[in-house]
The first five atom37 places (N, CA, C, CB, O) and aatype in JSON, in Angstrom:
{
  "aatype": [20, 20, 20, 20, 20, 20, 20, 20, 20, 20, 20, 20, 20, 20, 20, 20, 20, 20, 20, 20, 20, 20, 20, 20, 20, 20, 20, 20, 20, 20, 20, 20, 20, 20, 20, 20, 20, 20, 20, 20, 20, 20, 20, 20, 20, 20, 20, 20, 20, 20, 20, 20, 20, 20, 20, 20, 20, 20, 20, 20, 20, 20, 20, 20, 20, 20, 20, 20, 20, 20, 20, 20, 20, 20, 20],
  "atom_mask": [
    [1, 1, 1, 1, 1],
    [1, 1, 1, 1, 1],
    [1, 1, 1, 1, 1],
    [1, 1, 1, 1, 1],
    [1, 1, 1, 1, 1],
    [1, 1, 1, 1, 1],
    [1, 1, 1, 1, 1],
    [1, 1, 1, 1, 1],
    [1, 1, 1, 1, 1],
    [1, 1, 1, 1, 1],
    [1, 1, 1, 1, 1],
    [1, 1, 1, 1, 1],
    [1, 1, 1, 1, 1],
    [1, 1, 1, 1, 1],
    [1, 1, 1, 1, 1],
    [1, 1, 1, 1, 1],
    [1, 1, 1, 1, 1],
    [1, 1, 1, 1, 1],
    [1, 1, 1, 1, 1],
    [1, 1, 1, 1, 1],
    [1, 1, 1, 1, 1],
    [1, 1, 1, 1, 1],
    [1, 1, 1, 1, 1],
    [1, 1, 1, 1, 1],
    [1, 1, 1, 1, 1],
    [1, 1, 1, 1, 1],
    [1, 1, 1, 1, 1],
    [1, 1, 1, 1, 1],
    [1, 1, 1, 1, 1],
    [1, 1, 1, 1, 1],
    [1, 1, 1, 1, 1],
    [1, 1, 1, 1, 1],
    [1, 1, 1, 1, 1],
    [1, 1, 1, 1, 1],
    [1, 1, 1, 1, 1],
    [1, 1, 1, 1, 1],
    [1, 1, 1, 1, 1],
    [1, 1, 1, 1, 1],
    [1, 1, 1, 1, 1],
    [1, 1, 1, 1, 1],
    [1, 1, 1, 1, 1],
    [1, 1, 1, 1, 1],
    [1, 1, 1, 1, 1],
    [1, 1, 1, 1, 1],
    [1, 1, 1, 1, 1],
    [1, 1, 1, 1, 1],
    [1, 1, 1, 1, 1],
    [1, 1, 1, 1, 1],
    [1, 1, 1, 1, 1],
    [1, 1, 1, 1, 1],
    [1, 1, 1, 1, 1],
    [1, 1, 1, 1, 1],
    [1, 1, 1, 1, 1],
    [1, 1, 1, 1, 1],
    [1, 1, 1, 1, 1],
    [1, 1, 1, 1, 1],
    [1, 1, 1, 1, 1],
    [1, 1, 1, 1, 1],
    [1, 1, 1, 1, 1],
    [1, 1, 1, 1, 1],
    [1, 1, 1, 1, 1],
    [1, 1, 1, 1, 1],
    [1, 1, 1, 1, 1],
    [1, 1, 1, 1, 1],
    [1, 1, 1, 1, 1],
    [1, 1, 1, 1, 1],
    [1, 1, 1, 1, 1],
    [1, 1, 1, 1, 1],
    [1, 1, 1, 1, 1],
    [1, 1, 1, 1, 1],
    [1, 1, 1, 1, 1],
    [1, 1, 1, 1, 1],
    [1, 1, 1, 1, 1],
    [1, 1, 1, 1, 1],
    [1, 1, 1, 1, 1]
  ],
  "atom_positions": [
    [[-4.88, 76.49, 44.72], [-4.44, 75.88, 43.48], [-5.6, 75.08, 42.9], [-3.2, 74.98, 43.71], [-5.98, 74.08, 43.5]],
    [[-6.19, 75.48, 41.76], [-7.04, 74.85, 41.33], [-6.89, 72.94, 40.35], [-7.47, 76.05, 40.6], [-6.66, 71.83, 40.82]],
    [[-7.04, 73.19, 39.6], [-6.16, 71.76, 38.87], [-7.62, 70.53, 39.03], [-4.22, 71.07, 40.22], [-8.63, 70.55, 39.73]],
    [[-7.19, 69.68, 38.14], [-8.06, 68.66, 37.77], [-8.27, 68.3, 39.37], [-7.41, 67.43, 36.62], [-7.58, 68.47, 40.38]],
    [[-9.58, 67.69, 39.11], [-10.57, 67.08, 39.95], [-11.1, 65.51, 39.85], [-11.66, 67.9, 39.76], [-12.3, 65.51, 39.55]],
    [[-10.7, 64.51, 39.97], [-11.55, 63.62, 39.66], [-12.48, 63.42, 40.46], [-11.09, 62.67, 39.43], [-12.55, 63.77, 41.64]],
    [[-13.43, 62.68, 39.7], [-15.03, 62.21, 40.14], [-14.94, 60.74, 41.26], [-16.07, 61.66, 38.38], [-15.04, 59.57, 40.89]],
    [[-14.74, 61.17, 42.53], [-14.94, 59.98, 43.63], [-15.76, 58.92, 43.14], [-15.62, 60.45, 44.96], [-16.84, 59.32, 42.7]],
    [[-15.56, 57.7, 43.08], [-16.32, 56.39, 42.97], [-16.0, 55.73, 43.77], [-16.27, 55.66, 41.93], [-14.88, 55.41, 44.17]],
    [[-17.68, 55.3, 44.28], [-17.8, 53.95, 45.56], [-17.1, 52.9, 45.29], [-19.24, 53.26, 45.81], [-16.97, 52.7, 44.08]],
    [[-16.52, 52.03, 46.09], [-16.1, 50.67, 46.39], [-16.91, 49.52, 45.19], [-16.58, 50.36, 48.12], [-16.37, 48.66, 44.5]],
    [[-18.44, 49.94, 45.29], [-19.08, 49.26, 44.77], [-19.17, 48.96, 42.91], [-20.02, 49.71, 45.42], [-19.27, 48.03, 42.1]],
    [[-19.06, 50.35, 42.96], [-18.68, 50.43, 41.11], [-17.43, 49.92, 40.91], [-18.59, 52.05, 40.34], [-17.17, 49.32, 39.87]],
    [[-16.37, 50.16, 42.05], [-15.29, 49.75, 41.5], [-15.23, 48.34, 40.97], [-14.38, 49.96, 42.36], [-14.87, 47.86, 39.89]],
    [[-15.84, 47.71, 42.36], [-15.49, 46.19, 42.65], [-16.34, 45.83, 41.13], [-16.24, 45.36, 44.46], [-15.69, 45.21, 40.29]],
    [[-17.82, 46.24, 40.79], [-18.61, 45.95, 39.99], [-17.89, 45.83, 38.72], [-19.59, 46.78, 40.04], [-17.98, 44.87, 37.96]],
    [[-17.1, 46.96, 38.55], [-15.93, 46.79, 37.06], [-14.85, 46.3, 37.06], [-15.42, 47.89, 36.45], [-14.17, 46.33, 36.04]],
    [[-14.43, 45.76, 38.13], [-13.56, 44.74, 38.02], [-13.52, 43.53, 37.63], [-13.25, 44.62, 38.77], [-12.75, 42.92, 36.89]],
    [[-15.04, 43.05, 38.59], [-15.3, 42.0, 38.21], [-15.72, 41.72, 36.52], [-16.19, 41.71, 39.12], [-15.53, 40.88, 35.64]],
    [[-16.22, 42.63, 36.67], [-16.83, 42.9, 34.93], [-15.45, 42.62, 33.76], [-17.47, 45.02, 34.68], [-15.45, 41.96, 32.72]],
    [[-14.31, 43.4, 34.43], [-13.6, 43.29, 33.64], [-12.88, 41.8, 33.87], [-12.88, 44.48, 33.63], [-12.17, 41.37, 32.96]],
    [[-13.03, 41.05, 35.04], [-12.09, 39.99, 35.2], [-13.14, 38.81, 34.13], [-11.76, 39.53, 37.17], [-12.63, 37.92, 33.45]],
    [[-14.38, 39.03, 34.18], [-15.14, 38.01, 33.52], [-15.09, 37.77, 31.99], [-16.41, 38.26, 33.83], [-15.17, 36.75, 31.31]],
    [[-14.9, 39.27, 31.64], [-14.59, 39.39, 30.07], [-13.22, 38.77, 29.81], [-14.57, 41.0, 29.54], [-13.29, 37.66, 29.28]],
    [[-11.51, 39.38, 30.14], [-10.8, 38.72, 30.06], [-9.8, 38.23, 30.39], [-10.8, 38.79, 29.64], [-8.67, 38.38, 29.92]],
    [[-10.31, 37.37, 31.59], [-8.92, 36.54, 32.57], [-10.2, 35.04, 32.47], [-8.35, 37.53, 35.01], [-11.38, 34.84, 32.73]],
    [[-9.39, 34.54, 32.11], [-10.07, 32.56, 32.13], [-8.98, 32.09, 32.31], [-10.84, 31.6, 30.59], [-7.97, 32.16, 31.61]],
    [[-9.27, 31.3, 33.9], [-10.48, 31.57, 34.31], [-10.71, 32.58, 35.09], [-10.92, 30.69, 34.8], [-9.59, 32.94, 35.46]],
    [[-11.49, 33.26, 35.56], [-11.92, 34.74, 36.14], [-11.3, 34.4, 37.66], [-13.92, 35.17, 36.09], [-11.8, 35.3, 38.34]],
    [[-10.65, 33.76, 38.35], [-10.12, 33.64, 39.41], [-8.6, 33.71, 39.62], [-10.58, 32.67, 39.77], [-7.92, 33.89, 40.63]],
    [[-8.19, 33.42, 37.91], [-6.71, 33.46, 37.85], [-5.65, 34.01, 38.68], [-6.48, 33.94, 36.89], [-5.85, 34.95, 39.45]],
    [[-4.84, 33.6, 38.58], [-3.76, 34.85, 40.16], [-2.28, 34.25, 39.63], [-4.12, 34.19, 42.83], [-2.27, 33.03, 39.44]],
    [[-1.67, 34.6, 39.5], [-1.63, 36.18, 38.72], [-2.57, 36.51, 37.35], [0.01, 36.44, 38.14], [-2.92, 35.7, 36.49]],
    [[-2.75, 37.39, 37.39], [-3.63, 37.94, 36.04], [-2.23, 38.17, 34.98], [-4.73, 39.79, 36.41], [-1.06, 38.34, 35.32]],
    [[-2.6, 38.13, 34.13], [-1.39, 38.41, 33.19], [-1.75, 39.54, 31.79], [-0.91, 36.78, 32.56], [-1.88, 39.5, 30.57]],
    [[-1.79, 40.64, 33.13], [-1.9, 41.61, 32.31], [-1.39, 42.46, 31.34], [-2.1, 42.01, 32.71], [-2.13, 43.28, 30.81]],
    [[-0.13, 42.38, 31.02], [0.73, 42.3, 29.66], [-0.07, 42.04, 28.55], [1.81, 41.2, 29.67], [-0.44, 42.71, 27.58]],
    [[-0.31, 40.46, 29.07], [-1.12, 39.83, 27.89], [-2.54, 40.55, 27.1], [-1.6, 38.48, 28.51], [-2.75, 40.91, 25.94]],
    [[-3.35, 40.55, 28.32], [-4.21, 41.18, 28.07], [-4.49, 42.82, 27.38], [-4.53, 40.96, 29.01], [-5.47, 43.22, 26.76]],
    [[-2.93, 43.71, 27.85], [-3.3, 44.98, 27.05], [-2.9, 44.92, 25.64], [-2.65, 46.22, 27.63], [-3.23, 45.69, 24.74]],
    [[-2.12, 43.87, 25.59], [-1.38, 43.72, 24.28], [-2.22, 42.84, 23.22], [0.09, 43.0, 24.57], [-2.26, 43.27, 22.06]],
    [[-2.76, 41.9, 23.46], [-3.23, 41.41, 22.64], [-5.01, 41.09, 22.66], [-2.38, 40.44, 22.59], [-5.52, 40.42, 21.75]],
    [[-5.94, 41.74, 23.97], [-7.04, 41.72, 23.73], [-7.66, 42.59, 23.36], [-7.44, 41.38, 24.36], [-8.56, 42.72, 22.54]],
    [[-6.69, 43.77, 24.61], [-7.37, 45.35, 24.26], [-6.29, 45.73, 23.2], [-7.43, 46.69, 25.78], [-6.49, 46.93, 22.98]],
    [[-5.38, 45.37, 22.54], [-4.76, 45.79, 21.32], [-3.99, 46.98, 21.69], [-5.75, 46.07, 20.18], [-3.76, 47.85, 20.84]],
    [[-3.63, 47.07, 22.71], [-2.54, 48.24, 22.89], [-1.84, 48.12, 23.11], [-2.45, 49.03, 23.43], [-1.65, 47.28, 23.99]],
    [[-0.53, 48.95, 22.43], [0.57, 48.32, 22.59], [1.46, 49.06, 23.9], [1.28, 48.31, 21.17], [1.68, 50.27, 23.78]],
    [[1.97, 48.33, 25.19], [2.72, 49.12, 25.95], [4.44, 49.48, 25.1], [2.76, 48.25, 27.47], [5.08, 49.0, 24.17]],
    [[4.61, 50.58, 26.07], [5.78, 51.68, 25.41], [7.1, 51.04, 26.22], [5.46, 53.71, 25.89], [7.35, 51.6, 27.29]],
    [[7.89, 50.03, 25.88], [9.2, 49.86, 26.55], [10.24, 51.0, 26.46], [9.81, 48.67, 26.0], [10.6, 51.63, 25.46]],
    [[10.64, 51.1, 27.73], [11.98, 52.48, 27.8], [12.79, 51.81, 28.46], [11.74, 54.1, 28.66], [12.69, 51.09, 29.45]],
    [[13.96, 52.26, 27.55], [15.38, 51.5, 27.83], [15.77, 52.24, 29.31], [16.73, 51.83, 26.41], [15.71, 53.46, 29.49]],
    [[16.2, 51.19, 30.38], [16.81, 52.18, 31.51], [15.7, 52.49, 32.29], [17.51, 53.59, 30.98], [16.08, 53.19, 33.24]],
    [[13.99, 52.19, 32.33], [13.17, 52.47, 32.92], [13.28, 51.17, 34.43], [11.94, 52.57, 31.83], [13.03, 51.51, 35.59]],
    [[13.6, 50.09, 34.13], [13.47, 49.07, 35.02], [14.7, 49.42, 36.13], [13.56, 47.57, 34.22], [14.38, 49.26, 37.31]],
    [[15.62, 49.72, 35.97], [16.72, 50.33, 36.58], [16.35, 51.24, 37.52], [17.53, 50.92, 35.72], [16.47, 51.17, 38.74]],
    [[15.9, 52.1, 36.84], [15.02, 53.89, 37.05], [14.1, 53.93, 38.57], [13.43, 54.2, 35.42], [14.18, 54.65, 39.56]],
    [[12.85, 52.3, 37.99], [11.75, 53.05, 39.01], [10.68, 51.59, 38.99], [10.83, 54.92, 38.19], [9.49, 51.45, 39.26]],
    [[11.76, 50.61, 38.54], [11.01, 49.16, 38.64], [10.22, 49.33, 37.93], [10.43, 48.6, 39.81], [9.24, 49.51, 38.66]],
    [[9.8, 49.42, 36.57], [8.65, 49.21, 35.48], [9.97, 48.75, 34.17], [7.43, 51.06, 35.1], [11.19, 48.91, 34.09]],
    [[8.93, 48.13, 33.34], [9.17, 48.07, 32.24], [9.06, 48.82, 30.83], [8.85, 47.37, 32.29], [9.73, 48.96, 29.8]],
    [[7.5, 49.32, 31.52], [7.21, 50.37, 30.38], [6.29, 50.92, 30.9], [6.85, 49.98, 28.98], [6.12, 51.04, 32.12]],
    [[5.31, 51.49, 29.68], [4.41, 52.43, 30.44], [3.3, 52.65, 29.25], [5.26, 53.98, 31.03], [3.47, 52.43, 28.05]],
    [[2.18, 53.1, 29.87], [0.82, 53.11, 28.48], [1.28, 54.77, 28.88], [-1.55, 52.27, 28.81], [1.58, 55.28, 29.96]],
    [[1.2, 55.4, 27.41], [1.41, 56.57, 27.16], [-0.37, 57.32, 27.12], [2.4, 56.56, 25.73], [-1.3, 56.73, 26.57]],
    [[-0.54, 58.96, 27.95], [-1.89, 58.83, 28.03], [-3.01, 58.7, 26.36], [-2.18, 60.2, 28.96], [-4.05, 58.04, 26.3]],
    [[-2.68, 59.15, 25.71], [-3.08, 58.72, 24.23], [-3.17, 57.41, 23.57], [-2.29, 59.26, 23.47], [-3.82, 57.24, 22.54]],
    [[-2.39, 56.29, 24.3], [-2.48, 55.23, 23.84], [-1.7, 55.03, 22.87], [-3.5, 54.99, 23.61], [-1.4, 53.87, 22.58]],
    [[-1.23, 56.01, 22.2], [-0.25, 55.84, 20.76], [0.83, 55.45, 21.27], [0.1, 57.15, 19.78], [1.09, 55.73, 22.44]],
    [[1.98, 54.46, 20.18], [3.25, 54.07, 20.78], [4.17, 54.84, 19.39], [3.42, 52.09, 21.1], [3.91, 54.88, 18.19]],
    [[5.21, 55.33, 20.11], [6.53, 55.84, 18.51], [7.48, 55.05, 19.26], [7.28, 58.01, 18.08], [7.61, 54.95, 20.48]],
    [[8.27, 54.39, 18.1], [8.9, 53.69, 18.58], [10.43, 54.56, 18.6], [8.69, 52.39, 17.89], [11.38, 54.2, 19.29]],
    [[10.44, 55.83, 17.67], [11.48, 56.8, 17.17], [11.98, 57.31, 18.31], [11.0, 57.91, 16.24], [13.14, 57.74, 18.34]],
    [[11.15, 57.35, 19.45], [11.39, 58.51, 20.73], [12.06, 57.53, 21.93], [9.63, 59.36, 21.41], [12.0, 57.93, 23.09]],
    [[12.76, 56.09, 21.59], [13.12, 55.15, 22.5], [14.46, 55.72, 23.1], [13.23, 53.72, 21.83], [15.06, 55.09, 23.97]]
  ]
}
């Protein structure tokens, strides 16, 4: 079965973009909990997709759709 492949990355890049990303935006960069809601919604400007009956379902609230686009018509 053939099918997508992703590209393995070291520990090191990971950790490297994490941190990268915790420095840009969690203040202070040690925060715990991170409050990442916040952050997709109003730094990176995306809006997550709430589905009625999803928290019930499979414990989430919502979900980033892979396009990033949100319809609110398809709730």
């Amino acid at each position: 079965m053939g099918g997508f492949k992703p590209k393995k990355l070291s520990w090191d890049f990971i950790r490297n973009k994490a941190e990268l990303f915790r420095s840009q935006y969690i203040k202070p960069p040690d925060l715990v909990p991170v409050p990442i809601e916040e952050i997709i919604e109003f730094d990176l400007k995306i809006t997550p997709w709430p589905k009625k009956g999803l928290l019930q379902k499979i414990d989430i609230d919502g979900f980033l759709s892979n396009d990033l686009k949100y319809d609110s018509s398809q709730q």
